[in-house]
MARFIZA-894117 format. One record per residue: residue number from 1; residue in one letter; x, z, y of N, C-alpha, C, CB in turn. Coordinates in steps of 0.1 Angstrom, whole numbers. Each point is the difference from the previous one (the first is absolute). Glycine has a CB too. Layout:
{node NUM, "A", {X, Z, Y}, {X, Z, Y}, {X, Z, Y}, {X, Z, Y}}
...
This chain:
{node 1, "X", {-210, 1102, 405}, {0, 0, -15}, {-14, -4, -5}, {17, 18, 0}}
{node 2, "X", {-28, -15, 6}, {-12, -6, -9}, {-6, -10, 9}, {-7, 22, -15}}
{node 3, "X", {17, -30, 26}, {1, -12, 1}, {2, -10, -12}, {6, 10, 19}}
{node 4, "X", {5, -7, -24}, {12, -6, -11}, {-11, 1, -11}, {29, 10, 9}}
{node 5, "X", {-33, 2, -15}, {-8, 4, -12}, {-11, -11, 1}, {6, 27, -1}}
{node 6, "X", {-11, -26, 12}, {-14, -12, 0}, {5, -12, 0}, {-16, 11, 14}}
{node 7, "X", {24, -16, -8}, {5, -14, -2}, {7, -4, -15}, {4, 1, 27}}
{node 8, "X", {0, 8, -29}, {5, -2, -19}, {-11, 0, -3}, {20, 11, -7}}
{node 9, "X", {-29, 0, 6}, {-16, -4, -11}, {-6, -10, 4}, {-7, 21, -4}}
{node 10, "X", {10, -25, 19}, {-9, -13, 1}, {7, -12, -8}, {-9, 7, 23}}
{node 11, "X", {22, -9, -24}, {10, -8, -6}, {-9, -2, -15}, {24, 10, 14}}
{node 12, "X", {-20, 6, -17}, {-3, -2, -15}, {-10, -5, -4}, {11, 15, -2}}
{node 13, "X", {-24, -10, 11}, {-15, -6, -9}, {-1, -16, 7}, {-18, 27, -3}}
{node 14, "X", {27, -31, 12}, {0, -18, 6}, {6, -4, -15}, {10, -1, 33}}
{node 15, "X", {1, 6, -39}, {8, -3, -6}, {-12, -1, -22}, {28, 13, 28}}
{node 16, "X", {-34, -3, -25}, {-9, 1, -14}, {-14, -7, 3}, {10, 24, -6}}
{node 17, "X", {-13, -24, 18}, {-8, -15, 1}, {3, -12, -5}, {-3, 8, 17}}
{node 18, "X", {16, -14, -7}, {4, -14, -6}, {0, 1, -14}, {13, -6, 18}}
{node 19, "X", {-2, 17, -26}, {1, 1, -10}, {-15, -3, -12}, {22, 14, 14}}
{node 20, "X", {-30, -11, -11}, {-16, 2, -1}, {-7, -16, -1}, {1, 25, 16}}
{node 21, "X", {2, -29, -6}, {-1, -21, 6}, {6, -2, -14}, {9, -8, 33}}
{node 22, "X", {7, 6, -28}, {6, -5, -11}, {-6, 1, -14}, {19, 5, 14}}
{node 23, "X", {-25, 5, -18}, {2, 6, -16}, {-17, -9, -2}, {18, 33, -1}}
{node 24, "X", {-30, -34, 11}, {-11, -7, -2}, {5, -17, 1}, {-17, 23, 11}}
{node 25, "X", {29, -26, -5}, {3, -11, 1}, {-1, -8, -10}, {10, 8, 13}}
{node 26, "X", {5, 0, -21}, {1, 5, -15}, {-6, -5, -10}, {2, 15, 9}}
{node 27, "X", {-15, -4, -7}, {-9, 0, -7}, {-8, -13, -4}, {2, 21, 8}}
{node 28, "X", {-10, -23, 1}, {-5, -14, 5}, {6, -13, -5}, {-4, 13, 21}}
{node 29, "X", {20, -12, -16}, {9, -10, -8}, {-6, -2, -13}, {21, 5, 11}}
{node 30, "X", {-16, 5, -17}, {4, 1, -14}, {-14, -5, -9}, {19, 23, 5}}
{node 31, "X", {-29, -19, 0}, {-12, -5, 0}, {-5, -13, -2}, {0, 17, 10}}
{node 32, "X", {5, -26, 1}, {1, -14, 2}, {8, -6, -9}, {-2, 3, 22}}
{node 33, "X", {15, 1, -25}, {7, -3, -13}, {-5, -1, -13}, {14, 10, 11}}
{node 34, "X", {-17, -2, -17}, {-7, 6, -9}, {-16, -16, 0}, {13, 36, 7}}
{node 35, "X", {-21, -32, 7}, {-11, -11, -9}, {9, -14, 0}, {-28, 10, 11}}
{node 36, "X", {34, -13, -3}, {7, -15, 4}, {6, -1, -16}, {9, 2, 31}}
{node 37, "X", {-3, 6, -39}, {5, -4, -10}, {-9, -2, -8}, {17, 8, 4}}
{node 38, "X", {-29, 2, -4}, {-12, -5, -14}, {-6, -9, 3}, {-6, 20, -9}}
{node 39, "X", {3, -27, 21}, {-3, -15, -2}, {9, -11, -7}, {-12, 7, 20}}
{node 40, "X", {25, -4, -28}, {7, -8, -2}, {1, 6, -16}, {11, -8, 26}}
{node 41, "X", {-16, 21, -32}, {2, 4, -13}, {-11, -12, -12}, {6, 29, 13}}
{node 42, "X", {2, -34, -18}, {-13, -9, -12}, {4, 12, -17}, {2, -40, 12}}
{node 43, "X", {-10, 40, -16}, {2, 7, -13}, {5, -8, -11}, {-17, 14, 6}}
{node 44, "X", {24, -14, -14}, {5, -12, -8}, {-20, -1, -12}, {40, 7, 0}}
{node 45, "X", {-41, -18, -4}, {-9, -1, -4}, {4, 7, -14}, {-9, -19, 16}}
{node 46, "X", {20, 13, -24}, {4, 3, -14}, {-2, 18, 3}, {21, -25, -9}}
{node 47, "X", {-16, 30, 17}, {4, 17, 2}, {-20, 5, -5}, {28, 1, 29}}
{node 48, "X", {-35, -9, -19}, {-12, 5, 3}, {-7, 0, -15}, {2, -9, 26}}
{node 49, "X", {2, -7, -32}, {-10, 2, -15}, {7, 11, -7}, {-6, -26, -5}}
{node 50, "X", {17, 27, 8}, {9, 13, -15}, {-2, 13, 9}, {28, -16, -14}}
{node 51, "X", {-37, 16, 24}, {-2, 14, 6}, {17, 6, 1}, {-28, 6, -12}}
{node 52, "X", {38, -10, 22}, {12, 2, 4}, {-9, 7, 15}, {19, -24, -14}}
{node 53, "X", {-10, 37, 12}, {-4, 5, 14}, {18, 5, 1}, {-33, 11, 0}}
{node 54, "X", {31, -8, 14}, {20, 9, 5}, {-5, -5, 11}, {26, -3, -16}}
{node 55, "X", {-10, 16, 22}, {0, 0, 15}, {15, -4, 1}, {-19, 20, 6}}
{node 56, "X", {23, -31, 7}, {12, -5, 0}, {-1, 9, 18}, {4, -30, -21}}
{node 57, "X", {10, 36, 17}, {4, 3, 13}, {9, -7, 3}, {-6, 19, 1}}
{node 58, "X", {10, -25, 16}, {9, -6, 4}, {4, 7, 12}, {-8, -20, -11}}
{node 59, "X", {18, 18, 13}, {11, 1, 17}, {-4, -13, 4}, {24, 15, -4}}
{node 60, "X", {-28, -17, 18}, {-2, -11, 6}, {4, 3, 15}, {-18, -6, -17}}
{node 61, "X", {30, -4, 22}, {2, 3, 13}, {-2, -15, 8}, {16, 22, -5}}
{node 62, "X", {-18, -19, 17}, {-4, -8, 9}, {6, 0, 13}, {-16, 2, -12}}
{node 63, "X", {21, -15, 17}, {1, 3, 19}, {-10, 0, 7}, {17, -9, 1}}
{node 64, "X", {-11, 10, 15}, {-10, -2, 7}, {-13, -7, 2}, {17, 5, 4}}
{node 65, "X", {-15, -16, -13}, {-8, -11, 4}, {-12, 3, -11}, {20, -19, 10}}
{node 66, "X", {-17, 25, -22}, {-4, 4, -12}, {4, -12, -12}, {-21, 15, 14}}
{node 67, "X", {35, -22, -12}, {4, -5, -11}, {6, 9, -11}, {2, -18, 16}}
{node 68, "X", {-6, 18, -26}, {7, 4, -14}, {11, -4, 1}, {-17, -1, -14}}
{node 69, "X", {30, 16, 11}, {10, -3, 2}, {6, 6, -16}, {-1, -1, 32}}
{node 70, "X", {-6, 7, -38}, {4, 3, -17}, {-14, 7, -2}, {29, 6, -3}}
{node 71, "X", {-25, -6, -12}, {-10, 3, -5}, {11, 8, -13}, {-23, -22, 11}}
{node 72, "X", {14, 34, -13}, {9, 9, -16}, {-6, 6, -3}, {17, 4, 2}}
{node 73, "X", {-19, -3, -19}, {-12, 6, -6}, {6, 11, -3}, {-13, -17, -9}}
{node 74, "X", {6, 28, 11}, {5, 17, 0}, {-10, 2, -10}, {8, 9, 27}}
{node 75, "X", {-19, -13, -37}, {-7, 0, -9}, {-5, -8, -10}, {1, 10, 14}}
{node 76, "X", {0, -17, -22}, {-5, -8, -9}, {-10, 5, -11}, {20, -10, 6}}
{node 77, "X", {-32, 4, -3}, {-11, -1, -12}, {8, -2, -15}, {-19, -13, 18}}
{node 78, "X", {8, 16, -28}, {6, -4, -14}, {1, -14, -1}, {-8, 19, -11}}
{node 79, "X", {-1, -32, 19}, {-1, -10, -4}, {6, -9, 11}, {-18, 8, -16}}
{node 80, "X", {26, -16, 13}, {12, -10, 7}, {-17, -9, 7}, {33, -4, -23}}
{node 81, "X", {-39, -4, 20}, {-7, -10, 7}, {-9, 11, 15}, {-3, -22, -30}}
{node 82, "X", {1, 35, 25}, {-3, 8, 10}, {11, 5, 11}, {-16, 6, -16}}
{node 83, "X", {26, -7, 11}, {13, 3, 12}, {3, -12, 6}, {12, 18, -12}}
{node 84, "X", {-18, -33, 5}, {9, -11, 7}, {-12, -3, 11}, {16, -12, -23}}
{node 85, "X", {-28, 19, 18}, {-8, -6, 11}, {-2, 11, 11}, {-13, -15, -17}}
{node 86, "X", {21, 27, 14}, {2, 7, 16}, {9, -2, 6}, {-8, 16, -4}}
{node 87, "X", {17, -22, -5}, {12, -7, 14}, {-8, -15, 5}, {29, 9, -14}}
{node 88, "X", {-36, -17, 9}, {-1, -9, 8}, {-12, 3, 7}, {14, -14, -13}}
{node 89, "X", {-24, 25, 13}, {-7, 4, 7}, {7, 6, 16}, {-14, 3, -25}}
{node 90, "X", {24, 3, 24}, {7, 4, 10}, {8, -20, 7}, {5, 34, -15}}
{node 91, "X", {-3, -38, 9}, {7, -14, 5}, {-11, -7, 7}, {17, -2, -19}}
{node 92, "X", {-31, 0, 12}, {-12, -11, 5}, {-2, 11, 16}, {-16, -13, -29}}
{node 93, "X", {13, 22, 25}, {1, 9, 13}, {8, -7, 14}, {2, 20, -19}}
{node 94, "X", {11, -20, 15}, {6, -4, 14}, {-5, -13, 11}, {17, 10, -14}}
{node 95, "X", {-16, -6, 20}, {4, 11, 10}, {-12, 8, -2}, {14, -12, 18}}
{node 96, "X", {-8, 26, -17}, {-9, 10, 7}, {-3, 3, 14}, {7, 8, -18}}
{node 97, "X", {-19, 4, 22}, {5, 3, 17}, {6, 3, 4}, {-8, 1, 4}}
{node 98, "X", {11, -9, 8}, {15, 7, 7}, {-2, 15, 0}, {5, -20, 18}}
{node 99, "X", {9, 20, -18}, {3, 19, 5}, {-9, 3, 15}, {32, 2, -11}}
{node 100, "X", {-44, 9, 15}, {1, 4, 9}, {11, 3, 12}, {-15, 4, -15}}
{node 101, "X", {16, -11, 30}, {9, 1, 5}, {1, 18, 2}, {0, -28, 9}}
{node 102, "X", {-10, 35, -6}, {0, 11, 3}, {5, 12, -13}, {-17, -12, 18}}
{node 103, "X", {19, 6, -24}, {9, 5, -15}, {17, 1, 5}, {-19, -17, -21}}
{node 104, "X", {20, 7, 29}, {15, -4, 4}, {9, -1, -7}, {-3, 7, 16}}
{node 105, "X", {-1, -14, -34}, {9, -1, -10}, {0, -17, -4}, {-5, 29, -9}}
{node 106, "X", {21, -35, 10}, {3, -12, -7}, {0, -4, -16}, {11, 2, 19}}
{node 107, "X", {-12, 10, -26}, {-3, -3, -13}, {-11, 14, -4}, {25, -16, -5}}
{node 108, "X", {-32, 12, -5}, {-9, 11, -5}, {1, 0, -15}, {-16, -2, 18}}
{node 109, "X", {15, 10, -27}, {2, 2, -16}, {-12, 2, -3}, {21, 10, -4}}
{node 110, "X", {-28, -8, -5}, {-8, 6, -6}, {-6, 1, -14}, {-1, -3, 21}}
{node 111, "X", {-4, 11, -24}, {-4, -2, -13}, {-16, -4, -4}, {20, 17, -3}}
{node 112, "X", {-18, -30, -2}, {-12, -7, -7}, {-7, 1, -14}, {9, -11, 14}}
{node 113, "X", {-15, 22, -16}, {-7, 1, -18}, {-9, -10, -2}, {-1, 26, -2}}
{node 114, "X", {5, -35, -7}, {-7, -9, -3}, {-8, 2, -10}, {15, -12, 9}}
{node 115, "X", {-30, 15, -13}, {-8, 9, -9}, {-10, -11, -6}, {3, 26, 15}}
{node 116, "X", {-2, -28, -29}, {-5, -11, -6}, {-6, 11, -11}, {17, -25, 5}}
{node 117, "X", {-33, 23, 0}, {-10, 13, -5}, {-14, -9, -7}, {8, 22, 24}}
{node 118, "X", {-14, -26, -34}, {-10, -4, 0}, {-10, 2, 3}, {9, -3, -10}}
{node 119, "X", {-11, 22, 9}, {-12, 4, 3}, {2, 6, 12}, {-8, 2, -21}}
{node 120, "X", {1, -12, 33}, {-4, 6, 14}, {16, 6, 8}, {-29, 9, -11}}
């Protein structure tokens, strides 16, 4: 019996380790995402003289390879030339990075806040 008992706790913390990998994997990803897209954010110039600020949220999914496979706005700014330029900020984007193989996922979702802030 506390054969069995040690080999399950060993299971379990093998098992909250990986879990642990995975979740810094994750993390890390999501990170890479995130700058990879703001090198592709431009601010509309008209938005910038009329001081236009918003935040466009989008659903953005991806395969393996990190091709954009949709894109859906789950948020819209008050101003249309600020939402047209977070969808095509998400499009100049593609490809993104591939999915980590150690993720062991063929598609990834995620959510991209696209944040058009003047000050800083």
């Amino acid at each position: 019996m506390k054969l069995f008992n040690f080999l399950l706790a060993l299971a379990l913390s093998t098992a909250a380790l990986n879990a642990g990998a995975a979740s810094d994997s994750l993390d890390r990803y999501m990170s890479d995402l995130k700058r990879h897209t703001a090198k592709y954010i431009d601010y509309p110039r008209r938005a910038q003289e009329r001081k236009w600020e918003g935040v466009v949220q989008l659903r953005v999914t991806i395969d393996a390879k990190g091709q954009v496979q949709d894109i859906q706005v789950l948020e819209e700014s008050r101003y249309s030339s600020l939402n047209r330029e977070a969808l095509r900020s998400i499009e100049r984007a593609n490809p993104y990075p591939a999915i980590p193989a150690e993720l062991g996922l063929q598609t990834y979702e995620f959510i991209m806040p696209i944040n058009f802030s003047l000050s800083g």
